[in-house]
C-alpha positions in Angstrom: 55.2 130.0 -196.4 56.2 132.3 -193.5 54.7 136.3 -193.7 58.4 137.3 -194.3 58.2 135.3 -197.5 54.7 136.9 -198.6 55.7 140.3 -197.5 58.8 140.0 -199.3 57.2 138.7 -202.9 55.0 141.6 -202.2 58.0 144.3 -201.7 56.5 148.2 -201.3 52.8 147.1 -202.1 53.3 144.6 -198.3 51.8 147.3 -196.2 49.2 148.6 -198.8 47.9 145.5 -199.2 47.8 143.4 -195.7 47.0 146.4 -193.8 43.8 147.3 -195.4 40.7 147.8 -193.6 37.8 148.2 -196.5 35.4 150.6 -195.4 32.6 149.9 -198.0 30.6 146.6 -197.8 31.5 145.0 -194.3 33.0 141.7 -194.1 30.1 140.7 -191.7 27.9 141.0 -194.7 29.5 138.8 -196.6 29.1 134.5 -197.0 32.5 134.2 -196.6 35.2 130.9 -197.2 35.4 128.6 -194.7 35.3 124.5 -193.7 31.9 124.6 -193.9 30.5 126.7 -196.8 28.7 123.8 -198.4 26.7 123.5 -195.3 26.3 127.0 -194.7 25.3 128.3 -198.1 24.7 125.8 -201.1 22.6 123.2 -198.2 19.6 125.8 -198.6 19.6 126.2 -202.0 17.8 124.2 -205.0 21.1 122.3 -205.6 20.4 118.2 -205.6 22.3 116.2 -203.4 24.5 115.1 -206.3 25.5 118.6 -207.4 26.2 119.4 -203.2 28.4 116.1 -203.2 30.2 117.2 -206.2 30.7 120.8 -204.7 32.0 119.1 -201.5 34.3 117.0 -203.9 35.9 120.4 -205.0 35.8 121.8 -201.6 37.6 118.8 -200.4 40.4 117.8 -202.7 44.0 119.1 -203.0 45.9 121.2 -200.9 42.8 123.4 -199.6 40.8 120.9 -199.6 38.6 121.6 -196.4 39.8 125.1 -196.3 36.5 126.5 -198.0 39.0 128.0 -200.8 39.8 127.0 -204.2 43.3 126.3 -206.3 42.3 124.9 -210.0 44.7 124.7 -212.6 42.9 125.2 -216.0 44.3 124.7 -219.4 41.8 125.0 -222.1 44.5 127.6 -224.0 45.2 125.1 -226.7 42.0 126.6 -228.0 41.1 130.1 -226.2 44.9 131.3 -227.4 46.2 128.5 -229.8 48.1 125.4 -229.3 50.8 126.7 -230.6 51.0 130.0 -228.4 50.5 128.0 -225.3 52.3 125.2 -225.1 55.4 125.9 -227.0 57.4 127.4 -223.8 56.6 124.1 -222.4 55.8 121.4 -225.1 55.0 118.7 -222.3 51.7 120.3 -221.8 50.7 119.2 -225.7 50.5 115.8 -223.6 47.2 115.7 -221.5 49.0 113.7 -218.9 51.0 115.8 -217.8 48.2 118.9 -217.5 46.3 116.7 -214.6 50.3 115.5 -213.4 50.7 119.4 -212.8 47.5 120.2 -211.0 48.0 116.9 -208.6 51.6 117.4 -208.3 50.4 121.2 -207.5 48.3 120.4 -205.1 44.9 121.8 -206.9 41.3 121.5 -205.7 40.7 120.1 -209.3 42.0 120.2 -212.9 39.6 122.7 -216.0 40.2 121.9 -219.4 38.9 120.5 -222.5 36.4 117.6 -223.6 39.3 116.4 -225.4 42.1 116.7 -223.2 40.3 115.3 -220.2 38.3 112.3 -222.3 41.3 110.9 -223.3 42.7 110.8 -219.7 39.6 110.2 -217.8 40.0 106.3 -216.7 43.5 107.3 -215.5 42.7 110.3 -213.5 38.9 111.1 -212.9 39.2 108.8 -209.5 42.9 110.8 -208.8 41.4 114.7 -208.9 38.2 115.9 -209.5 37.6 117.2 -213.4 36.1 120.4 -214.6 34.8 119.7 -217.9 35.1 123.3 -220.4 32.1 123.0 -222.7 32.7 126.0 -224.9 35.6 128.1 -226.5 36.8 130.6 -228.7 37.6 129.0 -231.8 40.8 131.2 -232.7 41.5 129.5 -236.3 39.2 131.2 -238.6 40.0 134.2 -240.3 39.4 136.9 -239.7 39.4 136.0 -236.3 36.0 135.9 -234.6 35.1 136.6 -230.7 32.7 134.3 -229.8 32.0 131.5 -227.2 30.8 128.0 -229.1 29.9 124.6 -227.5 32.1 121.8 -228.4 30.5 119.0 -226.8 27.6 118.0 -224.4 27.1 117.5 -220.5 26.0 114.4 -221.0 30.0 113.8 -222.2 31.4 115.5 -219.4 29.3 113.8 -217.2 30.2 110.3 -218.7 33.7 110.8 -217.9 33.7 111.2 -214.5 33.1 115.2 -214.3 33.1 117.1 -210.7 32.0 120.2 -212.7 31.8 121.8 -215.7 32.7 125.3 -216.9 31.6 127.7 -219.6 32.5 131.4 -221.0 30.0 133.9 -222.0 31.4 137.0 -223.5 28.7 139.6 -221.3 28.4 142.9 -223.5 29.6 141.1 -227.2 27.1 140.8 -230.0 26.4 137.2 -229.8 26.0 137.4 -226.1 22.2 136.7 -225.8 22.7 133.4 -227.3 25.1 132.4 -225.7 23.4 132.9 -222.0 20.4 130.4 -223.5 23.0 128.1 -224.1 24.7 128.1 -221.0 22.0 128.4 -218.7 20.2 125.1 -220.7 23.7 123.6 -220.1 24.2 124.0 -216.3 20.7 123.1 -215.8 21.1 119.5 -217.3 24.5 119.9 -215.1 22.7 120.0 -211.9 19.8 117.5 -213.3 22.9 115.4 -213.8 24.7 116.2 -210.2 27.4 118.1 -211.3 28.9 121.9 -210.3 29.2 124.7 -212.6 31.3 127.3 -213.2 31.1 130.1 -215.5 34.0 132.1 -216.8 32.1 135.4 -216.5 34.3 138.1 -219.1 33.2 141.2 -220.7 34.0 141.7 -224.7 33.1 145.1 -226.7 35.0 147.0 -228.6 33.1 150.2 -227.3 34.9 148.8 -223.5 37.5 150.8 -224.9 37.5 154.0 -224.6 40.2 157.2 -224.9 42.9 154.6 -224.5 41.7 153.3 -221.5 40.3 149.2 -221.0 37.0 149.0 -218.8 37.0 145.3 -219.9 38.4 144.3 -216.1 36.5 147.8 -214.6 34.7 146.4 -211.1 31.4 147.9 -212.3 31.1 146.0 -215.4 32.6 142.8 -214.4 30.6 142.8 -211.5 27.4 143.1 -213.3 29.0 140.5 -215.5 29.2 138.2 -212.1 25.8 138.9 -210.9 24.0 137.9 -214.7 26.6 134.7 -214.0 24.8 133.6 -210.6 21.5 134.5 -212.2 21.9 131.6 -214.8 22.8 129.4 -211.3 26.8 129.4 -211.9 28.1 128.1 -208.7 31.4 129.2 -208.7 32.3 132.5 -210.9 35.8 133.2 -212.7 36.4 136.2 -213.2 39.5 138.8 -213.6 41.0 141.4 -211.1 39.7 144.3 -211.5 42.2 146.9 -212.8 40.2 150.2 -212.9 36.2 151.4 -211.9 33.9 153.5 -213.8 32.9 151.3 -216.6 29.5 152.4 -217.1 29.9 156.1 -216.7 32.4 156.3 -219.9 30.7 154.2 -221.7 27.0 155.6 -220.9 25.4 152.4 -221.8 23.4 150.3 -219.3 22.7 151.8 -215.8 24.5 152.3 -212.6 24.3 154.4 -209.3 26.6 156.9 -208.0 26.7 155.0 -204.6 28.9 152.4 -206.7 31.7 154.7 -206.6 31.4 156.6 -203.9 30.4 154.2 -201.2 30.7 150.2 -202.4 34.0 150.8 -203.5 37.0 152.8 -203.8 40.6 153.0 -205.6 41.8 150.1 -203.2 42.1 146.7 -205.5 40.5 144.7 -202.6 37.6 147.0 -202.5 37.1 146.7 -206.3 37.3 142.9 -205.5 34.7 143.3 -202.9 32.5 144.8 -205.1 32.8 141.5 -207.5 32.4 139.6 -204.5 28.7 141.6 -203.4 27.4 140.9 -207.4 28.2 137.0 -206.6 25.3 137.3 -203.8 27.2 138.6 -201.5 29.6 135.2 -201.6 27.0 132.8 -201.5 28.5 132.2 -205.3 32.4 132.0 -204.9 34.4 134.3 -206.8 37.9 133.0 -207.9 39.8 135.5 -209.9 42.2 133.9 -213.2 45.9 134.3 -212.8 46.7 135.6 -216.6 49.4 135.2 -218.8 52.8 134.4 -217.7 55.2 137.3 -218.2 58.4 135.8 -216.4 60.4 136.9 -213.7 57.7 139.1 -212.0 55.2 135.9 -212.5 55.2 134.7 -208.9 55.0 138.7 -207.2 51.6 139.0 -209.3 50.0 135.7 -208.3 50.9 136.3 -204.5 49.3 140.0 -205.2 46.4 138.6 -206.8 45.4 135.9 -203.9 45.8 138.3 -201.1 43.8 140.7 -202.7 41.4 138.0 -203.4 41.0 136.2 -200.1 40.7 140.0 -198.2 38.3 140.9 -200.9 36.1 138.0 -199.3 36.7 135.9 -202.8 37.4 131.9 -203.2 40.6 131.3 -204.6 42.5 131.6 -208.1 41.8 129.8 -210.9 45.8 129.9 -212.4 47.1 128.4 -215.9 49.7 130.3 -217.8 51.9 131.0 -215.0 52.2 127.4 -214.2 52.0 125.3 -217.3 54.7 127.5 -219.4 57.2 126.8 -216.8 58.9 123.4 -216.0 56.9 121.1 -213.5 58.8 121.6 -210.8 58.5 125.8 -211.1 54.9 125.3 -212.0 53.8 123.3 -208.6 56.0 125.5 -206.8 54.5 128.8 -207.9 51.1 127.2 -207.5 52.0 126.0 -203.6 52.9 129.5 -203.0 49.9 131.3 -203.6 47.8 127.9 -201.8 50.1 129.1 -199.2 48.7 132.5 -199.5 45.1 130.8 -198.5 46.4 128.7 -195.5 47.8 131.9 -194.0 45.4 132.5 -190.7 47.4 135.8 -190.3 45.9 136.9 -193.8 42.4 137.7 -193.0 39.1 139.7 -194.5 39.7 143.3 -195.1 
């Protein structure tokens, strides 16, 4: 995709956004994306050699592959949102088939979704793309509805099918939090024992993240202490959303914080916010790949190619997109998905 293209699905915000120069953390200060980021980072750390050849296998498949960023399609809404809410713009995607057809068609790094979806597709495709086994979910069904992240299988399943990976939520700030970061830290350890990645879905749920009218659920102060308790329980990759907003903690007056957070590690600027996520992921060393949300139509492909330029300036991985794909036809849904790959294949779209 030429930069006429990108500047042009980016309209008034062009300028704003590929002309920034972030003057709080340096770039040079960061472990940034690039062809050899399994090497450079993940070689020195405790990771086996199993786990480093299934990062690698991430790394090197799809589109990207060998770019150092990321494109996964994940589809684990059936649950998080409902079957029925998810798939019924598109009722293919009830099929599991065609969710990994989408994410090779697309041209994806690798394919997240459920122990059920993938299981029952796993001798047909495991070989084709590499598999990013979700372990727990939102059960949505009972009523009245309930918030919380529960396992629905084991990594010894995930592993048996073929797995690259595996991914997890925890819900950082909710009630039933605590429990859930001892069951997800026992998980990706027997992850890596077993040689596969992990990736950790790292969102912020509270009720009191609400305040005067205002969300601080996707503020960059508390999602990125949300990222950095993520790489503390060794997630490899972190999912997380754009941040939206700062200031988090000082509405809220829970937890602690620093005034230098606001005034000199980040500013107004989306791809400062990001870069703040970024610095909480260890500076990079963890890659950060921000989620696409929900599909809202015409304006769909204008938001993803907003989100991965302010991701890859930010210093982040990649996107992690479902809605905006599946919920179209096929052929919409691998185009919108080349586009923002395109976004990371751009040389003229460099660090902030």
């Amino acid at each position: 995709m030429s930069q006429n293209r990108i500047q042009s699905l980016l309209g008034d915000q062009a300028g704003y956004l590929l002309d920034h120069r972030c003057g709080t953390i340096p770039s040079a200060q960061l472990h940034t994306p690039g062809p050899d980021f399994i090497d450079r980072v993940w070689s020195a750390s405790n990771r086996n050699i199993p786990t480093l050849r299934s990062l690698q296998s991430l790394y090197n498949h799809g589109r990207l592959g060998g770019s150092g960023y990321l494109s996964i399609l994940p589809v684990d809404q059936g649950i998080e949102h409902s079957a029925g809410a998810s798939f019924a713009p598109n009722p293919i995607y009830f099929d599991p088939s065609n969710i990994v057809e989408l994410a090779i068609e697309g041209g994806c790094n690798a394919v997240a979704s459920t122990y059920g979806v993938l299981s029952s597709v796993a001798r047909r495709y495991a070989h084709k793309i590499p598999f990013v086994v979700k372990i727990n979910h939102n059960e949505f069904l009972s009523y009245p509805n309930r918030y919380d992240q529960i396992l629905f299988g084991t990594i010894q399943d995930a592993w048996n099918m073929g797995a690259a990976a595996v991914g997890a939520t925890i819900y950082f700030g909710s009630e039933e939090s605590g429990r859930q970061i001892v069951e997800v830290a026992k998980a990706f350890e027997h992850a890596h024992q077993l040689g596969m990645a992990t990736i950790l879905w790292c969102y912020t749920r509270n009720s009191g993240f609400k305040i005067d009218g205002v969300d601080y659920h996707a503020s960059a102060d508390l999602t990125g202490q949300a990222n950095h308790l993520g790489v503390t329980i060794q997630a490899d990759i972190i999912k997380q959303k754009l941040p939206v907003n700062n200031g988090g903690y000082l509405v809220t007056r829970h937890g602690k914080t620093h005034p230098m957070v606001y005034d000199k590690l980040s500013s107004a600027h989306p791809i400062d916010l990001c870069r703040y996520q970024v610095a909480n992921c260890y500076m990079g060393r963890a890659g950060l790949i921000n989620s696409g949300g929900e599909s809202k139509g015409a304006g769909d492909i204008q938001e993803a190619v907003v989100t991965a330029v302010v991701n890859k300036r930010a210093g982040g991985t990649g996107l992690i997109l479902g809605r905006k794909a599946f919920q179209k036809p096929m052929k919409e849904g691998v185009g919108l998905l080349n586009i923002v790959q395109d976004v990371y294949l751009d040389r003229e779209i460099s660090l902030a």
